[in-house]
C-alpha positions in Angstrom: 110.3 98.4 21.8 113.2 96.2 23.2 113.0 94.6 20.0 113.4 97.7 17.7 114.6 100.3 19.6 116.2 99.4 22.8 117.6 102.7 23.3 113.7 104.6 23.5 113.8 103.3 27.1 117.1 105.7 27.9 115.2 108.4 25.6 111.8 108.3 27.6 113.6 108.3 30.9 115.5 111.6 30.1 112.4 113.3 29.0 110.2 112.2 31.6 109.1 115.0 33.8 110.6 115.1 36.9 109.0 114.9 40.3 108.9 118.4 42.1 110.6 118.1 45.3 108.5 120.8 47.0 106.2 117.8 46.7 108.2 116.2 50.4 106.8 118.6 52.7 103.2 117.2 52.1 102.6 113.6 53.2 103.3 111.0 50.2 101.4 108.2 48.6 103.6 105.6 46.8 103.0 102.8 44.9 105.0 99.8 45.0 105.6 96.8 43.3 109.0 95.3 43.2 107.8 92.2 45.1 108.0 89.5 41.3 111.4 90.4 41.4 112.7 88.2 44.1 109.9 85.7 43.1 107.4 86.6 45.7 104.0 87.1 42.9 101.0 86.1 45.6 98.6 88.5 46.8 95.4 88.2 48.9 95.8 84.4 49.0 96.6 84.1 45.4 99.9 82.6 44.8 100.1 83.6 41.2 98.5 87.4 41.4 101.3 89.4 40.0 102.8 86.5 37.9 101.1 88.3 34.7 102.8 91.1 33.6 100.4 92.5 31.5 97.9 92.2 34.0 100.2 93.9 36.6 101.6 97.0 34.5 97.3 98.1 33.8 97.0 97.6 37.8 100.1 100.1 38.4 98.4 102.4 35.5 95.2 102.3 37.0 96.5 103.2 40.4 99.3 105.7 39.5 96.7 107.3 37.5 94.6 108.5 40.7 94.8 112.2 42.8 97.3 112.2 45.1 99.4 108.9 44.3 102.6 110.6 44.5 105.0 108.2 43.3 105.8 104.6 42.7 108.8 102.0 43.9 110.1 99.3 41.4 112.6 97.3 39.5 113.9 98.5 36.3 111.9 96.3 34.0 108.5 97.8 35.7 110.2 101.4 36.3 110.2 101.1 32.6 107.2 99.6 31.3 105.6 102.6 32.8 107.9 105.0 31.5 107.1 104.5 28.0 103.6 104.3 28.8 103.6 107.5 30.1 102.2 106.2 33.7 105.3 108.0 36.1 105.3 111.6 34.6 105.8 113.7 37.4 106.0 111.0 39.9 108.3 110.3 42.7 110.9 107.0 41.4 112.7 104.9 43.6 114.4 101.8 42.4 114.5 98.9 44.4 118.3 97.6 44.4 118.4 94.4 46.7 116.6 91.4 45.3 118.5 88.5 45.0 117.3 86.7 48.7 114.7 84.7 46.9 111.9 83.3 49.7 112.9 79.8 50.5 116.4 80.2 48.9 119.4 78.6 51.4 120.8 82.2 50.4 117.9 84.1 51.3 119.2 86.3 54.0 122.7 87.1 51.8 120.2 89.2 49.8 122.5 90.4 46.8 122.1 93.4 45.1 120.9 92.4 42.0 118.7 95.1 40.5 119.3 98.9 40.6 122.5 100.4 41.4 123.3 104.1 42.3 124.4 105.0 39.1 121.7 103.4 37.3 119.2 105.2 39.4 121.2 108.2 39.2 121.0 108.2 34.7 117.7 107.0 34.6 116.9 110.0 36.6 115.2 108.2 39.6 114.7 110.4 42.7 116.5 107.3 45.1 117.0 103.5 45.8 115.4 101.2 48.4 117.0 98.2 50.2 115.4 95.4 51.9 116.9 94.6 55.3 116.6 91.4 57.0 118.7 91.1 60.1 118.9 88.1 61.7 121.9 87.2 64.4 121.8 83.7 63.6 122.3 83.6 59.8 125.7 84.5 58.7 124.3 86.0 55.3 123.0 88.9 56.9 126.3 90.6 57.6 126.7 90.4 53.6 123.5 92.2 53.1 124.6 94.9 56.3 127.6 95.5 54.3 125.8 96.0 50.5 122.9 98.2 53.0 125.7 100.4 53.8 127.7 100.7 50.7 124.3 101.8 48.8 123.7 104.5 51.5 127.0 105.7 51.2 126.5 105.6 46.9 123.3 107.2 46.6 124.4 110.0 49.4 127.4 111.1 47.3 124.2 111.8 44.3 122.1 113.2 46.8 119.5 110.6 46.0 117.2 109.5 49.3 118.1 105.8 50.3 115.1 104.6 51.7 115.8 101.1 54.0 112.9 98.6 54.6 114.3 97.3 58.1 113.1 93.7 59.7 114.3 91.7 62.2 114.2 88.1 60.9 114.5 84.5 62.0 114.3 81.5 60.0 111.8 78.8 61.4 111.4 75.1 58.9 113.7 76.6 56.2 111.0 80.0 56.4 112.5 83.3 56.8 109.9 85.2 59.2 109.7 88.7 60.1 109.1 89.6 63.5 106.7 92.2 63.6 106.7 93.3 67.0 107.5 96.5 68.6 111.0 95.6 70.4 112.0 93.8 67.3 111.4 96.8 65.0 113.0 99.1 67.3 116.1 97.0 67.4 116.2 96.6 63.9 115.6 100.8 63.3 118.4 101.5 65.0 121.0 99.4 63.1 119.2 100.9 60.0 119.2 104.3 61.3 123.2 103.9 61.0 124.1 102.1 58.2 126.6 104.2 55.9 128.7 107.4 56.1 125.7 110.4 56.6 122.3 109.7 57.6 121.6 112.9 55.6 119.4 111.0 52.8 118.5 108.1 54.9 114.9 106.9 55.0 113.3 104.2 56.9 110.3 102.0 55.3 108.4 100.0 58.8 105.6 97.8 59.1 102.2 99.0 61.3 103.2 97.2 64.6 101.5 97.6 68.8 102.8 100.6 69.9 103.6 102.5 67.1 104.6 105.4 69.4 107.6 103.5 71.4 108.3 101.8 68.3 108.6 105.2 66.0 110.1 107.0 69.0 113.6 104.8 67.9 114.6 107.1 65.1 114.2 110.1 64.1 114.3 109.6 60.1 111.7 110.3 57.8 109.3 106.8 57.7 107.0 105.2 55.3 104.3 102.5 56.4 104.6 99.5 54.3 101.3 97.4 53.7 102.2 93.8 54.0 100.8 90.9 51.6 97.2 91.8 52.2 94.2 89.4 52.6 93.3 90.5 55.9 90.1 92.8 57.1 90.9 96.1 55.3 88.2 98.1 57.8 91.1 97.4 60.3 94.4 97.7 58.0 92.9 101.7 57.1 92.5 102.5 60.9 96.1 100.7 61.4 97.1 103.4 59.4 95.3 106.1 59.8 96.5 106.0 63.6 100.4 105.5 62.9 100.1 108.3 60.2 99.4 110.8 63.0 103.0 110.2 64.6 105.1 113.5 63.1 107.9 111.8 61.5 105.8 109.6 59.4 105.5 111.3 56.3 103.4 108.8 54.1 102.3 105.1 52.8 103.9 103.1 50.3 101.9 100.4 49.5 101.8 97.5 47.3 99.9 94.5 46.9 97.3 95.7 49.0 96.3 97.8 46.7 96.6 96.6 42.8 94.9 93.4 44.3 92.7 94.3 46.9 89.9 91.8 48.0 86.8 93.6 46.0 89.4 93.9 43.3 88.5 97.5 43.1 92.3 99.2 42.8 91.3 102.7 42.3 88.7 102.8 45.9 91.6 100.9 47.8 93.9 103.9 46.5 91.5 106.6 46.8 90.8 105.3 50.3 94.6 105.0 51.8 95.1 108.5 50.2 92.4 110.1 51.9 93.9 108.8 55.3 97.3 111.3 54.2 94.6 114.2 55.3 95.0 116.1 52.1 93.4 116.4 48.8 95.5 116.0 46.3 
């Protein structure tokens, strides 16, 4: 197709039906996969699990094809792949914009925007943009990536598209950037978030499960989706993680990746069916 007839991919994203946006009130499920894109392809202890595309693109069909799996997160080579196949009619889009802080890169934490921008989100008839934001004091990158966090806010805002931020405090340890996932760090790292741009009006927040969701939930008061993490760990636990922080009001849904299109049994539609049982709803 990108051979032939490059120009199908702006054809199939015009006519793709359009998420309804009734569809917000209920709790959401969304797929996501935008992890290859700043090199990161393990799962579950495999360092190469999303490495094969082909392999990857029937794992998003497979889950995107399931009740209730409301909508799906990805870069614009994924976003559409699965737009010519069909796979996000009716689905909920977001593009993920920030991808250039490759893991292990000196540049890791001056994470450039190197994917979607606003106006490509806004033509190819997404419904918003996500940003990755690693904030740590000691790495002078960061305030780049603050900056580019607030200018997308500020661009998506003005087309009434959600900006969804995926908030960490960070600190590099033997050339590693690691997140902190505890509560205190999360809640210092929601507010700056919380913030970022002219109007909060279409700002989202994306958190890990962390202790004391409550406190930690209790430092903003915009719409969150739990992330997942890498995976590998027991799932028994990970579900009830979930199921728990999903009863806190403001959380209005998963968005999950990798634990999901490579779970340990390798059975991606149960891991789906399971996590969108936990939303409490049917379909």
């Amino acid at each position: 197709m990108r051979l032939t007839d490059p120009d199908a991919i702006r054809r199939a994203a015009l006519a793709r039906p359009k998420f309804d946006a009734a569809g917000l009130a209920r709790p959401l499920f969304i797929l996501a996969a935008d992890h290859p894109a700043r090199g990161a392809v393990a799962a579950g202890g495999d360092a190469t699990a999303m490495g094969d595309r082909h392999e990857l693109l029937a794992r998003c069909v497979e889950a995107l094809s399931r009740p209730g799996v409301d909508g799906f997160l990805g870069t614009p080579d994924l976003v559409e792949d699965l737009t010519l196949l069909g796979a996000l009619d009716g689905k909920l889009v977001l593009g993920s914009m920030n991808r250039g802080g490759i893991p292990g890169a000196s540049f890791e934490l001056d994470d450039r925007f190197t994917c979607y921008d606003a106006r490509g989100i806004e033509e190819g008839g997404l419904d918003g943009g996500k940003v990755l934001l690693r904030v740590d004091p000691a790495d002078p990158g960061t305030a780049e990536t603050l900056s580019g966090t607030a200018a997308a806010v500020n661009e998506l805002a003005e087309r009434r598209l959600l900006a969804l931020i995926e908030p960490f405090k960070s600190v590099r340890e033997g050339g590693r950037v690691r997140n902190i996932l505890e509560p205190d760090a999360q809640i210092w790292v929601n507010n700056i978030a919380s913030a970022l741009g002219r109007t909060s009006a279409y700002t989202w927040l994306k958190v890990p499960v962390v202790p004391e969701m409550e406190r930690m939930m209790a430092s903003t008061t915009m719409p969150t989706l739990l992330l997942g993490g890498e995976g590998g760990g027991d799932p028994d636990a990970m579900y009830a993680s979930w199921q728990q922080a999903l009863r806190i009001e403001h959380v209005r849904g998963l968005i999950i990746g990798r634990t999901m299109l490579f779970p340990a049994d390798g059975d991606v539609a149960g891991a789906v069916d399971t996590a969108v049982s936990l939303l409490g709803r049917e379909s």
